[in-house]
C-alpha positions in Angstrom: -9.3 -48.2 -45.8 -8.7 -51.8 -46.7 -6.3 -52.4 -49.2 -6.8 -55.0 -52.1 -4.4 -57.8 -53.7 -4.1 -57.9 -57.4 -6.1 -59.9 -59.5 -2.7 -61.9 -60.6 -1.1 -61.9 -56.8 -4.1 -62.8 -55.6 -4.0 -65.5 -58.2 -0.9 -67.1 -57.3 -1.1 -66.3 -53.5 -4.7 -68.5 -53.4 -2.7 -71.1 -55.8 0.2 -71.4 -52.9 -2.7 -71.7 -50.1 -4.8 -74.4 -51.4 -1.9 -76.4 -53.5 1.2 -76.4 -51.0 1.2 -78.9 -47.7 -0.2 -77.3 -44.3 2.6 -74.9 -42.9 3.7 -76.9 -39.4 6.1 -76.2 -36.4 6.8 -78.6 -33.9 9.0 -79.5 -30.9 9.3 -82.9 -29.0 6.5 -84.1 -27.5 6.5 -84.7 -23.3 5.5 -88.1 -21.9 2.0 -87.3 -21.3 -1.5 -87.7 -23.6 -2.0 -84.5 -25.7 -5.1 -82.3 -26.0 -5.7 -81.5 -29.7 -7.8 -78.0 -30.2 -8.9 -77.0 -34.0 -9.3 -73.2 -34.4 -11.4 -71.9 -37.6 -10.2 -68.6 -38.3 -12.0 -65.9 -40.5 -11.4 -62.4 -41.5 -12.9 -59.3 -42.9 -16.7 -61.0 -43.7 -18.0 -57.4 -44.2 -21.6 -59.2 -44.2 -21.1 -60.8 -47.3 -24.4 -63.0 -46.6 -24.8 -64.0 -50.0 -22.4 -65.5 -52.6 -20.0 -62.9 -54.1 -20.2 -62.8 -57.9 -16.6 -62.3 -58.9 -15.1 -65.8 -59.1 -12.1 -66.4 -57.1 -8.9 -67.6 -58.5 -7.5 -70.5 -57.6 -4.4 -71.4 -59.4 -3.8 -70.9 -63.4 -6.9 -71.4 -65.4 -8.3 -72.5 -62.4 -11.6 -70.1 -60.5 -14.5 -70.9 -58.5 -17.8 -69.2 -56.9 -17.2 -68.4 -53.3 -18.2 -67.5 -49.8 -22.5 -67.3 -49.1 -23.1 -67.6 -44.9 -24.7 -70.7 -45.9 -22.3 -72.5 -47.3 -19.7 -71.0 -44.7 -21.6 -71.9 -42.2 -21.6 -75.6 -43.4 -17.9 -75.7 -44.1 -17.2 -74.6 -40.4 -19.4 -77.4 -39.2 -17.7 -80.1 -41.1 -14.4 -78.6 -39.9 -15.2 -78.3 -36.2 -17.0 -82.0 -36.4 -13.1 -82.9 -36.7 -12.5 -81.9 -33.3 -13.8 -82.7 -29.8 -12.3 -79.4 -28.8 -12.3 -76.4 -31.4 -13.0 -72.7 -31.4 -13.9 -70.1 -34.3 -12.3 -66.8 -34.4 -13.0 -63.7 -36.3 -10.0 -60.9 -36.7 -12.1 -58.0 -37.5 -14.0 -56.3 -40.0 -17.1 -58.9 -39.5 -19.8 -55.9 -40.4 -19.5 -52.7 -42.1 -18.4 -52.1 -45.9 -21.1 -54.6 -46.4 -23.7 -55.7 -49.3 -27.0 -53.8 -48.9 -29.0 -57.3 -47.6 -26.5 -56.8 -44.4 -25.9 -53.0 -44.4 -29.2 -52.0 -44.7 -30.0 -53.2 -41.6 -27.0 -51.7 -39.6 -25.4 -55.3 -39.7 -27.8 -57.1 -37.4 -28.3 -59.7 -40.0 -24.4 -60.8 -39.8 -24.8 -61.0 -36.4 -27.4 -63.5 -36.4 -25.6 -65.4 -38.9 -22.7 -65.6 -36.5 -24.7 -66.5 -34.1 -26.4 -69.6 -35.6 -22.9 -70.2 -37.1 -21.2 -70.6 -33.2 -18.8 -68.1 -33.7 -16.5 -67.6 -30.7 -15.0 -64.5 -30.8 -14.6 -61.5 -32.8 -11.4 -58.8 -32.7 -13.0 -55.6 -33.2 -11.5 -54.0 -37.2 -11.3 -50.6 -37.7 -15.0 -50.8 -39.6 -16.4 -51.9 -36.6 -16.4 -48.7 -35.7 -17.5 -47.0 -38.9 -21.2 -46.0 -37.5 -19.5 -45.1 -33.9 -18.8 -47.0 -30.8 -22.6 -46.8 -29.3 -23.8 -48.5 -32.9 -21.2 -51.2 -31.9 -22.0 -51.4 -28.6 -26.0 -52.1 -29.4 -25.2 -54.1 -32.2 -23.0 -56.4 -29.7 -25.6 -56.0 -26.4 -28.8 -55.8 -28.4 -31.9 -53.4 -28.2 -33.2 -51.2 -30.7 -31.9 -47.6 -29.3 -32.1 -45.6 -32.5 -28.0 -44.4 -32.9 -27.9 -44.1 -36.7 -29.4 -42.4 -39.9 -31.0 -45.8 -40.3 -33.8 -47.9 -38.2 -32.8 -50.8 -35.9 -35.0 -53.6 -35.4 -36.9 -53.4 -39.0 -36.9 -57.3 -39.3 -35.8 -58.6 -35.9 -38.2 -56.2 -33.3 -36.2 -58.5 -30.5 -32.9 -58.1 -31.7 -31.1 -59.3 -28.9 -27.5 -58.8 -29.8 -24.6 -61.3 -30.2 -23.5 -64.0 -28.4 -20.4 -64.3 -29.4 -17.4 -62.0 -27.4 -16.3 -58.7 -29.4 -12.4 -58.5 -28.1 -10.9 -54.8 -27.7 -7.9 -55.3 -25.7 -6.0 -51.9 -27.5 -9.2 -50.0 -27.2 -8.9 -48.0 -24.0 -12.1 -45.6 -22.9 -12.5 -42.7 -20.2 -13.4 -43.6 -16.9 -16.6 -41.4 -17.3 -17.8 -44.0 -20.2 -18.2 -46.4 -17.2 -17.1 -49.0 -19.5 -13.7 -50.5 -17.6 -10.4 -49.9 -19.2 -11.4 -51.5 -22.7 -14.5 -51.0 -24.7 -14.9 -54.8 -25.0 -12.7 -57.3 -22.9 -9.5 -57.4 -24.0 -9.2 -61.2 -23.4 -10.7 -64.5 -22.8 -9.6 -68.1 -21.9 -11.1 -71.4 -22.8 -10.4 -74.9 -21.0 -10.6 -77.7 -23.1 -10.2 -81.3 -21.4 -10.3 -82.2 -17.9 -8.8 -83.2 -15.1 -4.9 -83.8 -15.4 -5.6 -83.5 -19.1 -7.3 -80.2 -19.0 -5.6 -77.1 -20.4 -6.1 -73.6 -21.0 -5.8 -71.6 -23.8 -6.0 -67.7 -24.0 -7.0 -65.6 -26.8 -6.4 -61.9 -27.3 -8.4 -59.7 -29.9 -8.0 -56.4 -30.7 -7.7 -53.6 -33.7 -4.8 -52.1 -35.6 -3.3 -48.7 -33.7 -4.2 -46.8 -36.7 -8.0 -46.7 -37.0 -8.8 -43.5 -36.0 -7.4 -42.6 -39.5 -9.6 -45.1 -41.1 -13.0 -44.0 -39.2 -15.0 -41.0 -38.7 -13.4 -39.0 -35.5 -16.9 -38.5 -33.8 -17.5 -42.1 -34.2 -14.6 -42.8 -31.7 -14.2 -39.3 -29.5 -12.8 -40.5 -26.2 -11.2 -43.8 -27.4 -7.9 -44.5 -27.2 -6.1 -46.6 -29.5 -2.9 -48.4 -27.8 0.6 -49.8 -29.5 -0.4 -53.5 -30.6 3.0 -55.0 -30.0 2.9 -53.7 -26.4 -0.9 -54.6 -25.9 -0.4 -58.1 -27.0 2.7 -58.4 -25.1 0.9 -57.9 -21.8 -1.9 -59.7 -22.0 0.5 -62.3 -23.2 2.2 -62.2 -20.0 -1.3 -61.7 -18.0 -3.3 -64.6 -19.4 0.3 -66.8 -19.0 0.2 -66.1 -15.3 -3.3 -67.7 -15.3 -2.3 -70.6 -16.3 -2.4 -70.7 -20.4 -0.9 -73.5 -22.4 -1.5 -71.7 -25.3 -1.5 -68.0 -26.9 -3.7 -67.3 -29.6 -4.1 -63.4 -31.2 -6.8 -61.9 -33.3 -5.6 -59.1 -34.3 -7.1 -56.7 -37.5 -3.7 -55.9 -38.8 -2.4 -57.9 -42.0 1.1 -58.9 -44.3 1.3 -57.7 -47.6 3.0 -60.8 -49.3 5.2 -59.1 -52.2 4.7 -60.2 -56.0 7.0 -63.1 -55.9 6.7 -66.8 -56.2 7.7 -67.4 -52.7 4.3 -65.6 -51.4 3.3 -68.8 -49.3 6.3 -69.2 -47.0 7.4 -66.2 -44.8 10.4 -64.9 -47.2 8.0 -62.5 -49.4 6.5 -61.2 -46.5 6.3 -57.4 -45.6 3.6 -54.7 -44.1 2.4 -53.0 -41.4 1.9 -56.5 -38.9 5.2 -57.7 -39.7 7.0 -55.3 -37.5 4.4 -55.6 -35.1 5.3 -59.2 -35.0 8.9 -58.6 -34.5 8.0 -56.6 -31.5 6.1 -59.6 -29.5 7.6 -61.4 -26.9 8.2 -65.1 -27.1 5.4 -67.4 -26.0 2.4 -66.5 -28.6 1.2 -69.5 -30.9 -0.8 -68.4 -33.4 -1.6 -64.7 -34.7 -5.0 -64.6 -36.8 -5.2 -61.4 -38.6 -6.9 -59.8 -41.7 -7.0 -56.1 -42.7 -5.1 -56.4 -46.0 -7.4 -59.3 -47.9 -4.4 -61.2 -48.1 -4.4 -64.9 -48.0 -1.8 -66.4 -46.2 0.0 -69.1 -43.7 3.1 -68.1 -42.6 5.5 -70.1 -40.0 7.2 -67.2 -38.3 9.5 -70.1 -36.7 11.6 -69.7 -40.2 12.1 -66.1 -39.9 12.5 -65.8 -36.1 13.3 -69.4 -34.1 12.6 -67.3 -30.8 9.3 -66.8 -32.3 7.7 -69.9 -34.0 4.0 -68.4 -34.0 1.9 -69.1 -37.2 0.4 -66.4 -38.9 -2.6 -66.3 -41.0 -5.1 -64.6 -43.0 -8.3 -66.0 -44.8 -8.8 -63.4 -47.7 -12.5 -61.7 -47.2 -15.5 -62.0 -47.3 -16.0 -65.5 -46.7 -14.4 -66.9 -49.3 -12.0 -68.8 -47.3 -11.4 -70.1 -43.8 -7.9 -70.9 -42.1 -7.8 -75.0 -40.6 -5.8 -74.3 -37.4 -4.8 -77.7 -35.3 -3.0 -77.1 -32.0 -1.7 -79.7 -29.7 -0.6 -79.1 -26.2 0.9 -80.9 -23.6 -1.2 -80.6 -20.6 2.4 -82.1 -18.8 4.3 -80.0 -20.1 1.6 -76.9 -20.4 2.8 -75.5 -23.8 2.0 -76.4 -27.2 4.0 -79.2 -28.7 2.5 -79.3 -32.5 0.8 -76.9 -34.5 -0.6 -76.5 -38.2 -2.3 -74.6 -40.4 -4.1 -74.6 -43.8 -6.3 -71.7 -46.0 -9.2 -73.9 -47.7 -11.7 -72.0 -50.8 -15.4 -72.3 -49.3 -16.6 -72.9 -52.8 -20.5 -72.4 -53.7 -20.2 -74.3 -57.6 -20.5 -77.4 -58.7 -16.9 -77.7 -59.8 -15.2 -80.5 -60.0 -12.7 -81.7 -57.0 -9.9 -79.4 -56.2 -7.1 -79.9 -53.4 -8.2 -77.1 -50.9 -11.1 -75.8 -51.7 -14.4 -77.4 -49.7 -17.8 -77.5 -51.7 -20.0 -77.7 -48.8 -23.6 -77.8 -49.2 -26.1 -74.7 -48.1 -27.0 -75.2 -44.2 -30.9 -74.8 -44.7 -31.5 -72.3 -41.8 -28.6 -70.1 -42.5 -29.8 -70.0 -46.0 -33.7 -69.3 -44.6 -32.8 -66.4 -42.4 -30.7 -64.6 -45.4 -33.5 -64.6 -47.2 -35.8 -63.1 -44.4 -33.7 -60.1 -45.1 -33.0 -60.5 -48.7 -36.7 -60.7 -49.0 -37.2 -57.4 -46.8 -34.3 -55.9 -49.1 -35.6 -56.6 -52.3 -37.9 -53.4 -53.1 -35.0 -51.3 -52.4 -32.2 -53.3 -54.3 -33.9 -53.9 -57.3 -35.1 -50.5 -57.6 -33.6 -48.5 -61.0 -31.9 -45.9 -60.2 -30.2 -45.2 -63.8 -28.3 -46.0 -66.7 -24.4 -46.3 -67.4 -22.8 -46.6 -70.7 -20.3 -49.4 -69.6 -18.9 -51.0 -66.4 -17.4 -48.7 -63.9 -14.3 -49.8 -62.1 -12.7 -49.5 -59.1 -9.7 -50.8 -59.2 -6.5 -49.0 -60.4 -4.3 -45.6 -59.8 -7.3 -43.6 -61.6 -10.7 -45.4 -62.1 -13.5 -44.8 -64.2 -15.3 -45.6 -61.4 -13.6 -42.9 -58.9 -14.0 -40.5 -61.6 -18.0 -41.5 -62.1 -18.5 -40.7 -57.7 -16.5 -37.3 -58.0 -18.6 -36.0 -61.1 -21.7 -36.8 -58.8 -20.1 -34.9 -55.6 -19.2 -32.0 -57.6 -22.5 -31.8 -59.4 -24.5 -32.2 -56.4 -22.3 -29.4 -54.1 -22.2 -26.7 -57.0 -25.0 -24.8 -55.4 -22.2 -24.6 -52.6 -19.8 -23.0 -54.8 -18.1 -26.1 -55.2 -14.8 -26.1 -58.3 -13.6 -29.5 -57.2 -14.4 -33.0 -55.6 -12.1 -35.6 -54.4 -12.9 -39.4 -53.8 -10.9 -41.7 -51.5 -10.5 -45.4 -53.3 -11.1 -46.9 -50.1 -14.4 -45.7 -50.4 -15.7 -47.5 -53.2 -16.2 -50.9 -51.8 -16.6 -52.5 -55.5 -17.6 -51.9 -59.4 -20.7 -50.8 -61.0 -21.3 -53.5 -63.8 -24.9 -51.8 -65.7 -27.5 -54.8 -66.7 -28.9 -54.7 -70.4 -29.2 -51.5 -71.5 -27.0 -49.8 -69.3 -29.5 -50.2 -66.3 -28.5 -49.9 -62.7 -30.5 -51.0 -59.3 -29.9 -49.4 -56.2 -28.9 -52.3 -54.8 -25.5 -51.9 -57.1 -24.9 -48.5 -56.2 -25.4 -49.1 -52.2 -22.9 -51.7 -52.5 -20.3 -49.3 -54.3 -21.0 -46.7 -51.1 -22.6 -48.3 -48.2 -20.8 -45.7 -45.6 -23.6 -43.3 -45.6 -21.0 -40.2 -45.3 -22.6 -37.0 -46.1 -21.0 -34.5 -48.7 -18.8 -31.1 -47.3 -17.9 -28.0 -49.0 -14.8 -26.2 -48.0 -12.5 -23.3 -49.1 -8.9 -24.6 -48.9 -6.1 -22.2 -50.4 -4.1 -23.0 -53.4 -0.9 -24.5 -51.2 -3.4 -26.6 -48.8 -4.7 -28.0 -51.7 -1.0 -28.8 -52.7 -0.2 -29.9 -49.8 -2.8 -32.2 -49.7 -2.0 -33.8 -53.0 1.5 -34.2 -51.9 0.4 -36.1 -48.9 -0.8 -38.9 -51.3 2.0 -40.4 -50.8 3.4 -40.0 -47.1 4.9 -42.4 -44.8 5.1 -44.8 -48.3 1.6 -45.2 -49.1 0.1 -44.4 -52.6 -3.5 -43.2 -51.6 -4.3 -41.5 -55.1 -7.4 -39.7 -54.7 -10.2 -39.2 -57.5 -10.6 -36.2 -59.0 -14.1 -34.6 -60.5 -13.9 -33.5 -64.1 -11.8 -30.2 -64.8 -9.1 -31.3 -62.2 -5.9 -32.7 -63.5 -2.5 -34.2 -61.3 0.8 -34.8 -62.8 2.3 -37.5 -61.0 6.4 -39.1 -61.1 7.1 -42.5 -60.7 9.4 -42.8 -57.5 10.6 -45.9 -57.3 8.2 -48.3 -56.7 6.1 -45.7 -55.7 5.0 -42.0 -57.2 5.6 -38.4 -56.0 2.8 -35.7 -56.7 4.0 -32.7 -59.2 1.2 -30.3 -60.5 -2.0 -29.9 -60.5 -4.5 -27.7 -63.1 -8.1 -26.6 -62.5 -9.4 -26.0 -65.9 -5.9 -25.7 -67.3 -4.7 -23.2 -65.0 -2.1 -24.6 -62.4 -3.3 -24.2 -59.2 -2.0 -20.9 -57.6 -1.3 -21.7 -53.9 -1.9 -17.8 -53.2 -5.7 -18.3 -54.6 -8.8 -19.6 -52.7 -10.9 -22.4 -54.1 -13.8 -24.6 -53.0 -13.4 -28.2 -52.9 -16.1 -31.2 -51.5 -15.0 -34.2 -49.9 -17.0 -37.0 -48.3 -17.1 -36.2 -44.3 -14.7 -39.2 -43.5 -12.7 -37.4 -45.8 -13.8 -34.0 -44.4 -12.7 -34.9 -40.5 -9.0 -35.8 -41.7 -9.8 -39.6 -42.6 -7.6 -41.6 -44.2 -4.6 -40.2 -43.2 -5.5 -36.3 -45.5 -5.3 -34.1 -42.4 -5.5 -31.1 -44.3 -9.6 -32.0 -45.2 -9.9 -31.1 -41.6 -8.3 -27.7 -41.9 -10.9 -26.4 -44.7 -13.2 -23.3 -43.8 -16.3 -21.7 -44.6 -18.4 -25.3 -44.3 -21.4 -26.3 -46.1 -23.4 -29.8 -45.5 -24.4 -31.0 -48.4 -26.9 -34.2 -49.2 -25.9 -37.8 -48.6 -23.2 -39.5 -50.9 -25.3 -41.9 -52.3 -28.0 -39.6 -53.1 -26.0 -37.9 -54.8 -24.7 -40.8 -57.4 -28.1 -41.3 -58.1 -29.4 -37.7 -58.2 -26.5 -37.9 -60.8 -27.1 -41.1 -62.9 -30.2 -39.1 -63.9 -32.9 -42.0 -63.9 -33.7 -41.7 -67.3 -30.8 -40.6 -69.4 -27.9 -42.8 -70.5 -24.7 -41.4 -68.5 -21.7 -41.8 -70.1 -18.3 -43.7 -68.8 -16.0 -41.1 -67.6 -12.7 -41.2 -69.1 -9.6 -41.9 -67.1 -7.4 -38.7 -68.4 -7.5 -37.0 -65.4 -3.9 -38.3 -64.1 -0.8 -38.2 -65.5 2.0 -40.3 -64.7 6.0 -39.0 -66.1 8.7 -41.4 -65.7 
C-alpha cells in the first residue's frame, strides 16, 4: 500500500518545492524556432473530489487548505492557458482509496471530473486495480455491467466511460483475454506544431512491477506485471524510431526523499524508482511518477549527466500539480530546455505565497460534485456510533489500527477467531468523532473504503511467527495491528526493527500449537507482501470489514480509545 511522508518531512519537502527556483537542464539551442510544450502533471488523486480537511504545510508556520476538483480543475486551466501546446498527465492511482462521494460510486464520478478537466492520460497505479481488471476496464470503456459488490450507473444511467487514455505498457494479458499484448496501450504520441516546426512527443504510462502484492490476486489472475526499467526502455527505443523529439514517462513508482535538508535537489534521494531510473537508457526527458506521496523535482542530469531526465511527484490527492515546460528543436529533433516546478492548489483565502496558486472554483466542476455529494449525503451523514477520542492512523502502533482489529476480532469470534491483524495500508485516514463522540458513516467509509471481506484461518504457532518476522523483509517495516490480547516485542535494527516475541494472553506463542487468526482477504490472499495469510487452513468468510467497525462502534454506546500497549519496542 501507499506509503506516507511525515508530517515534518512533508513540511520541509513542500517548503523546498514551492520556495526554491524551478529545477532546469539545458543544452545549446540549434539554429531553428523552438516548439515549447507545458505538461501538468498529477499523481495519486484517489478521487479526492472535495477539499481535504487536513491543512497542508507549506514551509514553517506556514499551512494552507488544499486540493477540491474544482479548484484543480481551475488551476490546470490557468496553467495550460500558458501554452499553445500542453498536455496533462496522471501517474496512477487516479481512483480507488477514495472519499465515499467518489468511492461509493465505483469511481465514475472522478472520471467525469477528468473528463471535464481535459486530462490526457492516465498510467494505470496499483489501486486501479483494487476492484479487478473488468471494474477498470468498464470504468475506462463505459456501460453499466454489474462487476462489483456495488451498483454502477446510480447517478449517471449513461455513464459512458473516460475519454482520456489509461496507459499499461508493463501490464501484459493472455492471448485468450483478446485484449492485445497490454491491458491498455502501452504508449501514445502527440504532434504539436506543424509543418517544418512540427514535432512529436511520446509518452509511456505504466504501473510499478510489484502490484500484485498491493492488490487482491483474483482481481488481476492472468496479468502479467513486467520489469519497469526494461518496459520503459523499449518503448523508449520504439516510439524514438517513430520519430519522437521527446520522451515523457508516467510511471506509478516514487522516490523516498530522506530527512535531510537537501530533500529538493537529487542528493537526498532514495527508493524503489531510483534504481529503476538508473536502469533506463539515455534519451527519456521527463519521468512523472507518484506512489509514495512524495513531493518532489529532481534533475537527474546532477546525479547521472548521461541521464538528464527530470523527475517529479505532485504529493496526492490534488493538492498539488507539477508545471512542466519542454522545449524542442524541431531541427534538431530533441529537446533543448526543460523545467519544472510543484505549485500548492490552495482552496483558502490566504494571503499570497510564492508557489501555491489560489484559483477560484470552476462552476461546473463544482456543480457535478455536488450531483454526487448530494446523492451521497444520506449515507455519509448517517451515525453510525460514538468514539471517546480521535483515532489515528499514523504511527508504528495506532490507536486507530488497534480500534479496526478489536472490530475484526469481535465480529469473527463466532469463527473461533483468538486474533486479528490489520495492515496500515489499509486505513486510508483518521477517525476524528464530532461533539459527543459521534461518528457518520461517511468517516468510517473513508477510513476503509476497500470493501474486503473478513477471513478466519488456523495458522500454527511458527506460521504465525514466521509471519510476524516477515514485517520486516526485503527492508520494509510493515508493522501490522494487533486485536486486544495480542502483544509483539519488537528491536530496533538500525534504522529499522527486527520482530522478537509474541504473547496471546500472556502466553508466548508456541509454534507447535494451532490458533485461529482473521485477516482482511487482501490480507487473506497474501497481500501486501505476508505470504503466509495465504497458507492458513480451515477457512471461514466472515461479514464485510466495514460492517464490522460499525457493528462494533455499537450505535449507541460510547466506545472507548484503544490503548497503544500492544507493541513493545527494546533497544
Amino acid at each position: 500500500m501507499i506509503h506516507k511522508a511525515s508530517a515534518a518531512l512533508l513540511a520541509l519537502t513542500l517548503a523546498a518545492c514551492t520556495a526554491t527556483p524551478p529545477v532546469s537542464s539545458s543544452v545549446p539551442a540549434a539554429d531553428a524556432a523552438p516548439v515549447t510544450i507545458g505538461i501538468i502533471g498529477l499523481n495519486d488523486f484517489h478521487g479526492n473530489l472535495e477539499p481535504i480537511q487536513r491543512a497542508l504545510p507549506v514551509r514553517e508556520g506556514v499551512e494552507v487548505q488544499a486540493g477540491g476538483a474544482a479548484h484543480l480543475a481551475t488551476a490546470i486551466d490557468t496553467l495550460r492557458a500558458r501554452h499553445e501546446h500542453h498536455l496533462v498527465i496522471s501517474a496512477g492511482d487516479l481512483i480507488s482509496a477514495s472519499p465515499l462521494v467518489s468511492s461509493l460510486f465505483l469511481d465514475e464520478p472522478t472520471v467525469g471530473v477528468m473528463n471535464r478537466i481535459g486530462l490526457d492520460f492516465n498510467a494505470v497505479g496499483n489501486h486501479e486495480f483494487d476492484r479487478g481488471w473488468r471494474e477498470l476496464v468498464r470504468l475506462s470503456e463505459g456501460g453499466c455491467d454489474k462487476l462489483t459488490l456495488r451498483e454502477p450507473c446510480a447517478v449517471e444511467p449513461d455513464y459512458a466511460g473516460a475519454d482520456f487514455a489509461f496507459l499499461a505498457a508493463n501490464v501484459r494479458t493472455p492471448e485468450a483475454m483478446g485484449r492485445g499484448e497490454t491491458l491498455f496501450p502501452g504508449t501514445a504520441m502527440r504532434r504539436f506544431g506543424t509543418g517544418e516546426g512540427a514535432v512529436d512527443v511520446g509518452i509511456i504510462g505504466l504501473t510499478l512491477e510489484g502490484t500484485p502484492g498491493l492488490v487482491t490476486p483474483e482481481g488481476i489472475a492472468g496479468l502479467t506485471f513486467a520489469d519497469e526499467a526494461e518496459t520503459i526502455n523499449a518503448a523508449a527505443a520504439d516510439l524514438t524510431a517513430k520519430g519522437a523529439e521527446a520522451v515523457v514517462v508516467a510511471i506509478h513508482q516514487g522516490l523516498a526523499p530522506d530527512d535531510q535538508p537537501d530533500v529538493f535537489g537529487c542528493a537526498a534521494i532514495s527508493g524503489p524508482l531510483r534504481e529503476i531510473l538508473d536502469r533506463l537508457n539515455p534519451g527519456i526527458d521527463v519521468v512523472i511518477s507518484g506512489h509514495t506521496h512524495r513531493p518532489y523535482v529532481c534533475d537527474y542530469g546532477t546525479i547521472d549527466a548521461a541521464r538528464p531526465m527530470l523527475v517529479t511527484s505532485a504529493a496526492w490527492g490534488g493538492q498539488m500539480l507539477t508545471d512542466i515546460t519542454l522545449t524542442i528543436d524541431p531541427a534538431a529533433g530533441r529537446v533543448i530546455a526543460k523545467d519544472a516546478r510543484n505549485l500548492v492548489i490552495a482552496n483558502d483565502n490566504g494571503a499570497a505565497e510564492e508557489g501555491v496558486l489560489r484559483p477560484a472554483a470552476r462552476t461546473d466542476i463544482a456543480a457535478y460534485v455536488a450531483r454526487y455529494a448530494d446523492a451521497a449525503r444520506d449515507a455519509e451523514t448517517r451515525p453510525v456510533g460514538r468514539l471517546s477520542g480521535p483515532a489515528r492512523k499514523e504511527g508504528i502502533e495506532s490507536s486507530l489500527g488497534n480500534l479496526i482489529a478489536d472490530s475484526q476480532l469481535a465480529a469473527t469470534r463466532g469463527a473461533g477467531a483468538q486474533i486479528a491483524f490489520m495492515n496500515s495500508g489499509g486505513i486510508r485516514a483518521d477517525l476524528i468523532p464530532a461533539a459527543g463522540g459521534v461518528l457518520s458513516f461517511g468517516q468510517i467509509y473513508t477510513v476503509q473504503p476497500f470493501g474486503n471481506t473478513l477471513m478466519t484461518k488456523t495458522f500454527t504457532g511458527a506460521q504465525l511467527l514466521a509471519l510476524l518476522a516477515s514485517q520486516f523483509d526485503d527492508g520494509r517495516d510493515n508493522v501490522l495491528a494487533v486485536s486486544q490480547g495480542f502483544r509483539q516485542v519488537l528491536a530496533r535494527d538500525g534504522d529499522s526493527y527486527r520482530f522478537v516475541s509474541a504473547t496471546l494472553d500472556g502466553k508466548p506463542i508456541d509454534p507447535a500449537a494451532t490458533y485461529r487468526v482473521t485477516m482482511n482477504s487482501f490480507l487473506a490472499t497474501g497481500g501486501d507482501g505476508f505470504a503466509i495469510f495465504a497458507d492458513g487452513t480451515d477457512v471461514v468468510t466472515g461479514p464485510v470489514d466495514l460492517d464490522a467497525t460499525e457493528a462494533y462502534l455499537d450505535g449507541e454506546a460510547m466506545r472507548p480509545l484503544p490503548a497503544t500497549d500492544r507493541i513493545t519496542v527494546t533497544g
